[in-house]
C-alpha positions in Angstrom: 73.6 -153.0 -46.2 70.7 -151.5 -44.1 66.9 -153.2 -43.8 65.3 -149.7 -44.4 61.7 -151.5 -43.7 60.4 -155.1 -44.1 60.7 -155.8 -48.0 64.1 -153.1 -49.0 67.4 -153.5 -48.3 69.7 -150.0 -49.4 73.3 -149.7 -49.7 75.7 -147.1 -50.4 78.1 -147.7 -53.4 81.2 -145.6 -54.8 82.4 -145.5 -57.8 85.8 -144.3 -59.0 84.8 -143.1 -63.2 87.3 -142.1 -65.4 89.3 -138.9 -64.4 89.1 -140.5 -60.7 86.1 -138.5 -60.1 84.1 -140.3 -57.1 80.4 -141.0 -57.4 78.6 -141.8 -54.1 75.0 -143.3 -54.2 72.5 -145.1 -52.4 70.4 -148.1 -54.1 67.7 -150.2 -52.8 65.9 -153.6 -54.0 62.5 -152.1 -53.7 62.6 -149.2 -56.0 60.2 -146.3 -56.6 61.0 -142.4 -56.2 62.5 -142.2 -52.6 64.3 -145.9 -52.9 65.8 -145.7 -56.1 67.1 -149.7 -57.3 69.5 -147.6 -60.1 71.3 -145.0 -60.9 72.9 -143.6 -63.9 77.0 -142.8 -64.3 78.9 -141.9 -67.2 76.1 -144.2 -69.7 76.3 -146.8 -67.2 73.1 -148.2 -65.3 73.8 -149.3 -61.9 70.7 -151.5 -60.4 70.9 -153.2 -57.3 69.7 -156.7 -57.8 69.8 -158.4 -54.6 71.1 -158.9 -51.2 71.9 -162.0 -49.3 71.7 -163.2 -46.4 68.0 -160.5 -46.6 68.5 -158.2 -43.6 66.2 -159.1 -41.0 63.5 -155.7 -40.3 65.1 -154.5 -36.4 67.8 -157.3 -35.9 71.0 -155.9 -34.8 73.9 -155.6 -37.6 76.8 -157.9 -37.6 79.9 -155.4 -39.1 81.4 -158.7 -39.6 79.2 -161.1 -41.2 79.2 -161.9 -45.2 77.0 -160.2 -47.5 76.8 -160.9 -51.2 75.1 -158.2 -53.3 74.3 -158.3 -56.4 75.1 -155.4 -58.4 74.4 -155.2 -62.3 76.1 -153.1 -64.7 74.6 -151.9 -68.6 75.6 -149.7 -71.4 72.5 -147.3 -71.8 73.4 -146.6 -75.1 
């Protein structure tokens, strides 16, 4: 997880689909055209809804402390 700016929090996210073909893609919590919260693969919606601990805007990253994310997953049919 990366504080992009006070307020978004963005992560990069692989999937493994069917046929083992690998989807890489970025989400954030804030949303809008260049921060995109979901993503579309094979009919299912992706949206990144939330982080903790928050990432902190300019604090240094710990590779070793505990995130949780939360990560919802929906049928578009």
């Amino acid at each position: 997880m990366q504080c992009v700016w006070a307020g978004n929090a963005g992560g990069r996210f692989e999937i493994i689909a069917a046929g083992n073909y690998r989807h890489l893609f970025d989400l954030n919590t804030h949303g809008g055209p260049k921060f995109p919260q979901d993503s579309l693969i094979n009919d299912i919606k992706f949206r990144l809804v939330g982080v903790a601990p928050y990432p902190k805007h300019n604090a240094p990253v710990d590779p070793e402390a505990e995130v949780i994310i939360k990560l919802l997953a929906t049928s578009d049919n």
